[in-house]
C-alpha positions in Angstrom: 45.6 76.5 7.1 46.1 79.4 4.8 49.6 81.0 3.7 50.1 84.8 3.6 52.9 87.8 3.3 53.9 90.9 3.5 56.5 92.6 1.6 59.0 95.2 2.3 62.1 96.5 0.2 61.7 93.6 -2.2 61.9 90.8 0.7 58.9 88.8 0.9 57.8 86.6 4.3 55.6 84.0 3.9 53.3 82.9 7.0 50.8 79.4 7.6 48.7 80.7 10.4 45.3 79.0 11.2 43.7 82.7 12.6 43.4 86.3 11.8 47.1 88.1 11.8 48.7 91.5 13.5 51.6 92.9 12.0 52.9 95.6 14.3 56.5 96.7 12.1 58.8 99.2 13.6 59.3 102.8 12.0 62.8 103.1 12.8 64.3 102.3 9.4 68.0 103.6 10.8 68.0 100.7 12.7 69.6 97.6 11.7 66.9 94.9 12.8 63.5 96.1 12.8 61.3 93.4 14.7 58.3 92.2 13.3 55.9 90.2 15.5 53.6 88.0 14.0 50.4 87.4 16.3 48.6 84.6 14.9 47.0 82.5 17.9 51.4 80.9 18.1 54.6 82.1 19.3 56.4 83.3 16.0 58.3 85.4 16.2 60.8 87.0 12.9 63.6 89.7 12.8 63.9 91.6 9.7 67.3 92.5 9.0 66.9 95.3 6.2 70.1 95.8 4.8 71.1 92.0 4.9 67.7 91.2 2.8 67.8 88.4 5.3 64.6 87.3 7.4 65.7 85.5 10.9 63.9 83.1 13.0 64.3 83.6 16.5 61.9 81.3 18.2 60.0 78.5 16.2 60.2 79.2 12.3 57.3 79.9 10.2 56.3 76.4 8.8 55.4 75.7 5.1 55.5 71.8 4.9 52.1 72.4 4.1 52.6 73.7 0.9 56.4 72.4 0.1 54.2 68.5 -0.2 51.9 69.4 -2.4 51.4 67.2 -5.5 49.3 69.5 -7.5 50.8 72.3 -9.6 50.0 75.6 -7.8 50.8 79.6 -8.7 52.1 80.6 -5.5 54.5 83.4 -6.6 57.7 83.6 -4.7 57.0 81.1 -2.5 59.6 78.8 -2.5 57.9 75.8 -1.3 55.0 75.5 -3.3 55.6 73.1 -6.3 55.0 75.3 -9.9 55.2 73.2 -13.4 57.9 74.6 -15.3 58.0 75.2 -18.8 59.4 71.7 -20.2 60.8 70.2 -23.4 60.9 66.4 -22.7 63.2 65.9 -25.6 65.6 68.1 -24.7 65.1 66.4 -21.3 66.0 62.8 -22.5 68.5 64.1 -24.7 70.9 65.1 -21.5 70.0 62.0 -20.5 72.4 60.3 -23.1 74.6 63.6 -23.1 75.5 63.2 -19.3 76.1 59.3 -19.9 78.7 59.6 -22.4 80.3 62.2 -19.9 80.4 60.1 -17.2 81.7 57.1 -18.8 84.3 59.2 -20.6 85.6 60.5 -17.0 85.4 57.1 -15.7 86.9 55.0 -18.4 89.7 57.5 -20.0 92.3 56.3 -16.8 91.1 52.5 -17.0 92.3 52.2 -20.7 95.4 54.4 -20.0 96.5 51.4 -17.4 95.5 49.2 -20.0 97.7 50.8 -23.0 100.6 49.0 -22.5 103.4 51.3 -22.4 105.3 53.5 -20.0 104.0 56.6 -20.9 100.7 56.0 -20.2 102.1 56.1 -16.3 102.6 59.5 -16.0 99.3 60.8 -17.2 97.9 58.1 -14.4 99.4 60.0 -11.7 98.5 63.2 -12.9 95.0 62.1 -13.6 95.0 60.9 -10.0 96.2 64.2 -8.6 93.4 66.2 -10.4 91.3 63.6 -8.9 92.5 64.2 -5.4 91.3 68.2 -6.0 88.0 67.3 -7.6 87.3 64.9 -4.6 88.1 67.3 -1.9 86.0 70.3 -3.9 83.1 67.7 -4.4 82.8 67.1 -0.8 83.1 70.8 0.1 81.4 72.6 -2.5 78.9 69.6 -4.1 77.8 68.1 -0.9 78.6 69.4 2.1 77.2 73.3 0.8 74.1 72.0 -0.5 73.5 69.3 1.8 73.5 72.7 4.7 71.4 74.6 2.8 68.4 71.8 2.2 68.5 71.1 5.9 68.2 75.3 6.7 64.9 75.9 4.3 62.1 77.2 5.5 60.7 74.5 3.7 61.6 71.7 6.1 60.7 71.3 9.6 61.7 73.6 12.7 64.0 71.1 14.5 66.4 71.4 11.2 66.3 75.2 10.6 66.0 76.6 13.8 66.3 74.5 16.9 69.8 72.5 15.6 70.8 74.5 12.3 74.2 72.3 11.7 72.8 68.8 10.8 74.5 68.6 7.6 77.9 69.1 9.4 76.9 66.7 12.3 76.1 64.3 9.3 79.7 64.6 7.3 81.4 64.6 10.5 79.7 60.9 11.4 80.2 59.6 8.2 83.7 61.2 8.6 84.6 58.9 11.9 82.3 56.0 10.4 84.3 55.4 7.8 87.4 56.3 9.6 86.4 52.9 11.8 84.8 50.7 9.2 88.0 51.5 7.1 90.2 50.3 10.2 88.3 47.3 10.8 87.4 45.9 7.2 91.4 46.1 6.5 92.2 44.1 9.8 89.6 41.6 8.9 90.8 41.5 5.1 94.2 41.4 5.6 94.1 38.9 8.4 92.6 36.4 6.5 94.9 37.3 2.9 98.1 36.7 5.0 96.5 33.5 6.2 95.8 32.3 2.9 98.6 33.5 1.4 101.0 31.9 3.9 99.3 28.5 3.6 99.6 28.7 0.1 103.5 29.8 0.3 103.7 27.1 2.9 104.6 29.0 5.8 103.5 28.8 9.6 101.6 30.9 11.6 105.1 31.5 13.3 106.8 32.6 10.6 103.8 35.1 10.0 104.1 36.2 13.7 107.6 36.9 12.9 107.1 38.9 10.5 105.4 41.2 12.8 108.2 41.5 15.7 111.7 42.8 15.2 114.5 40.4 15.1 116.3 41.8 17.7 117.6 38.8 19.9 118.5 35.2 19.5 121.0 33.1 18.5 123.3 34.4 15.1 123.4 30.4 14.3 122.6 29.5 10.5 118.9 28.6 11.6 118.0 32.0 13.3 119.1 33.9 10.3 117.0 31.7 8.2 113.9 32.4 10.4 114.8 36.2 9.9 114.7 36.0 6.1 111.6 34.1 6.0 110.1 37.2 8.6 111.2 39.3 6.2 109.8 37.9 3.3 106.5 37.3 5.2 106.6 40.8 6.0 107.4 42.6 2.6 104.1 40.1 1.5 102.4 41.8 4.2 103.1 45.3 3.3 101.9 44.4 -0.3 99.0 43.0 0.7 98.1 46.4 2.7 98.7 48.7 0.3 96.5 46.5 -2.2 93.5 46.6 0.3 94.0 50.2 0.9 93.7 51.4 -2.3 90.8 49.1 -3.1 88.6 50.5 0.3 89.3 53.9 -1.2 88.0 52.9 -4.7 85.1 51.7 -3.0 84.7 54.6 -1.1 85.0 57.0 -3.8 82.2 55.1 -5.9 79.8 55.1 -3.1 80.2 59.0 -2.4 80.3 60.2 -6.1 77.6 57.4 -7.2 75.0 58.4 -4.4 75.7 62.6 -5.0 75.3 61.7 -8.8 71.7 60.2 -8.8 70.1 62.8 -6.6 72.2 66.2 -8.7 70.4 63.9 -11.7 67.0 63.8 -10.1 67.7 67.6 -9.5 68.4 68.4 -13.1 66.1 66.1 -14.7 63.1 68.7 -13.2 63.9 71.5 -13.9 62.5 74.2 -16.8 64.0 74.4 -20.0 65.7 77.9 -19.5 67.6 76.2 -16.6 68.9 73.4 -17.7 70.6 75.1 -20.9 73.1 76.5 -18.3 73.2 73.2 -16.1 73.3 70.8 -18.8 77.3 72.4 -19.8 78.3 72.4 -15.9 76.7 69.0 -15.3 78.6 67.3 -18.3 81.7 68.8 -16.8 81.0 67.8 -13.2 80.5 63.8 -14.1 83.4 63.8 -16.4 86.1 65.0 -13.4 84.1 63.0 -11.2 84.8 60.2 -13.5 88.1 61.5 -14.2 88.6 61.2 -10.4 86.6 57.6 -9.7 88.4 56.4 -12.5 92.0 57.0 -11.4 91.5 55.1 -8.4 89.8 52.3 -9.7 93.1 51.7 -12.1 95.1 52.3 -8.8 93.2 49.7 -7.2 94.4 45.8 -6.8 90.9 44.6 -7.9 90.9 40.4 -8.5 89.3 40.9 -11.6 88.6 43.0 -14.3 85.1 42.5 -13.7 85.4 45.0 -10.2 86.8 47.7 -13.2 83.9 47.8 -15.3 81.1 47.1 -12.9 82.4 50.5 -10.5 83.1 52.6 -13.9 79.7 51.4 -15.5 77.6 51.8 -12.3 79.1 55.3 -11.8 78.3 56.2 -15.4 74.7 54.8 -15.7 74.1 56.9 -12.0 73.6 60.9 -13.1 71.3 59.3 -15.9 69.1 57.2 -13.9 68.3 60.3 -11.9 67.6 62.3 -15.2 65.6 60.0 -16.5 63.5 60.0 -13.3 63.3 63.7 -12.6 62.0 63.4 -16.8 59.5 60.6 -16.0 57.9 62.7 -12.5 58.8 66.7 -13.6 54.5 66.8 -13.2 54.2 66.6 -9.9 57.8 65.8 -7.9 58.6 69.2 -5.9 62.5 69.5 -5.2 61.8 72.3 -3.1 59.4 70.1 -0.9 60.4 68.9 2.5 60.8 65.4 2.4 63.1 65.9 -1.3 65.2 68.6 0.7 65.6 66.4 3.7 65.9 63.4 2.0 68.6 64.8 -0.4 70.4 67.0 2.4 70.8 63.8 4.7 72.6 62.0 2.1 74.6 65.1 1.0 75.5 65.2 4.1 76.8 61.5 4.4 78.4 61.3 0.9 80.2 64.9 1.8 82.1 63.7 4.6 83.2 60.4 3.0 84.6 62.3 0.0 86.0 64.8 2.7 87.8 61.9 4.7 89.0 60.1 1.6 90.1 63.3 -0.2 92.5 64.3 2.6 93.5 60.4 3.1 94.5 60.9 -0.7 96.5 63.9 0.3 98.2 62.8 3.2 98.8 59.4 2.0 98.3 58.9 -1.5 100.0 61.8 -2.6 103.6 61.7 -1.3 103.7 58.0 -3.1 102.1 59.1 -6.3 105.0 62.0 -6.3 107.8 59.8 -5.7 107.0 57.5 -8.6 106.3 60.3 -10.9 109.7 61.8 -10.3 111.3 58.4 -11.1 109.7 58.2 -14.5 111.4 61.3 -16.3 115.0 62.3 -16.1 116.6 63.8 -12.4 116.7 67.4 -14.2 113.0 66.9 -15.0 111.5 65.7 -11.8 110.9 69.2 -9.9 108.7 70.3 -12.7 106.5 66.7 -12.5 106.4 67.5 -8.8 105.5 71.4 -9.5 102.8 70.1 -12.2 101.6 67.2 -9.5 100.6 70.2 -7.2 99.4 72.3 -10.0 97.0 69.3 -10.9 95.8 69.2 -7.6 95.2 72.9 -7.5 93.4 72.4 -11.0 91.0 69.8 -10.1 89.6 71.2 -6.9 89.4 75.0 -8.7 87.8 73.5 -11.2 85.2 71.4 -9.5 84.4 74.6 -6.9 84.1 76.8 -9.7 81.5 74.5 -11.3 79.7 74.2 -7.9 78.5 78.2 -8.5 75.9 76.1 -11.1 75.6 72.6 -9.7 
């Protein structure tokens, strides 16, 4: 196999035929699409769009797994598979390393110790924190994932089935992890709270009839002394009930949130940690702003959360912060020979782009829908009645902040 091009106005096609090649281009440059057909012993065939600088695969694409695997360092020009060593300054390198960590545990930790500071104030901030978070998560899934994840599964650099036969993988991919988690939410909240209400009427002794009552409406009976007893122990069974929902809720979404934002972390790290010096000077600054809203945004949920312990705090917080610097460190330790432009990195990292896009999409608008109506009603309570349409304006202004914020980073990241 051998790789060769041909250029014209600036726009370069690469070709891996295994025989001699026929280029037969069109003269009439008036047109919009010139075709170029490509005769090499296989049924490639290209159109050239000249004023869109665009090249576009009609039938089967013109492979290049070829050369996008390759573990030796090669000078391949523009070719955007082949794996080139870049100029590299390992100290600078493992110097983001530590730069991204205190970033990320920053974001993370900053709403934890506002839950923790003991005073009313800090309550506010909490919600706006949260609302920011809300944007950032909904711009992360968009923007971080989702964009990305579509554009590793459409390189030329990966195989024909993903750029050309079925070019919407990374949608199909955030939409299953969108209904997955739509189901696994459902049914591990069933299952939890099932088996909390059980406990916790046991411990309250209370009958699996009184629990049962809590669930129906007290419509009919008897108004004696004993049925109105029943119905206040329904009741209070049932306010428990609605506590003990809310609590699981919130802590699925904190889950949630750490699994999407962890996953998208390591492999934006891995990313980073490879590239040449010149780059990273301009994605080191939007990287350490990424982590710390993403932290900012992890963070707020996890002091929303109803976790048993503080043990559940620090262990999401700390393995979200030690995430984006794992990757770095390994994109430092393999810069000589891993190839992010290779096809199993790009399908590899698309896939789960993909996957961690639509769980941050699902749980971002979950967080809108849900969340926020909550989160503006107790706001409003905490400052006086002539102040509360201005915490409600400056909710929604939060909201706007995060997500413009995070999309305007995703121009670098």
């Amino acid at each position: 196999m051998s790789v060769s091009h041909i250029s014209q106005n600036d726009v370069t096609i690469w070709v891996r035929h295994s025989g001699p090649l026929k280029f037969r281009l069109g003269s009439d440059y008036d047109d919009w699409l010139t075709t170029l057909a490509v005769d090499s012993g296989s049924r490639h065939v290209a159109t050239w769009g000249h004023e869109t600088r665009h090249l576009i695969f009609l039938l089967s694409p013109i492979a290049m797994s070829d050369a996008s695997d390759s573990s030796a360092p090669s000078d391949a020009g523009s070719n955007p598979c082949a794996f080139v060593l870049p100029q590299y300054d390992v100290p600078l390198h493992i110097a983001s390393v530590f730069i991204i960590l205190v970033c990320s545990a920053l974001g993370a930790g900053i709403p934890i110790v506002l839950k923790y500071s003991g005073s009313r104030i800090g309550e506010l901030p909490i919600v706006f924190g949260k609302s920011i978070g809300t944007g950032v998560v909904l711009a992360c899934g968009f923007v971080h994932m989702l964009q990305p994840s579509s554009q590793s599964l459409t390189s030329p650099c990966v195989p024909w089935e993903f750029n050309t036969d079925y070019n919407a993988y990374a949608f199909l991919y955030a939409m299953l992890a969108g209904l997955m988690l739509h189901l696994f939410d459902d049914v591990f909240k069933t299952i939890l709270l099932a088996r909390i209400t059980k406990d916790t009427a046991a411990a309250n002794g209370k009958t699996d009839d009184d629990v049962e009552l809590a669930k129906k409406e007290a419509t009919n009976g008897d108004n004696d002394e004993q049925h109105n007893e029943e119905v206040h122990v329904g009741h209070h069974v049932h306010a428990d009930l609605s506590t003990i929902g809310d609590s699981v809720h919130k802590t699925v979404e904190a889950y949630m949130i750490e699994v999407g934002v962890t996953v998208h972390s390591i492999f934006i790290g891995l990313s980073t940690g490879v590239v040449d010096d010149a780059t990273l000077h301009v994605l080191l600054v939007a990287f350490c702003f990424h982590q710390f809203f993403e932290g900012l945004a992890l963070g707020s949920r996890i002091a929303d959360a109803k976790f048993p312990s503080h043990f559940h705090e620090i262990l999401l917080s700390t393995v979200f912060s030690i995430a984006a610097p794992i990757g770095l460190a390994i994109g430092v330790g393999t810069y000589t020979w891993l190839n992010p432009g290779g096809e199993l990195f790009l399908m590899v990292q698309g896939t789960f782009d993909g996957i961690c896009g639509g769980i941050l999409i699902y749980l971002g608008y979950v967080l809108l829908l849900i969340d926020f109506p909550v989160d503006t009603k107790k706001a409003m309570k905490l400052v006086p009645a002539e102040y509360a349409l201005h915490v409600k304006v400056g909710i929604y202004c939060c909201i706007y902040l995060g997500a413009g914020l995070m999309a305007y980073i995703g121009k670098y990241l």
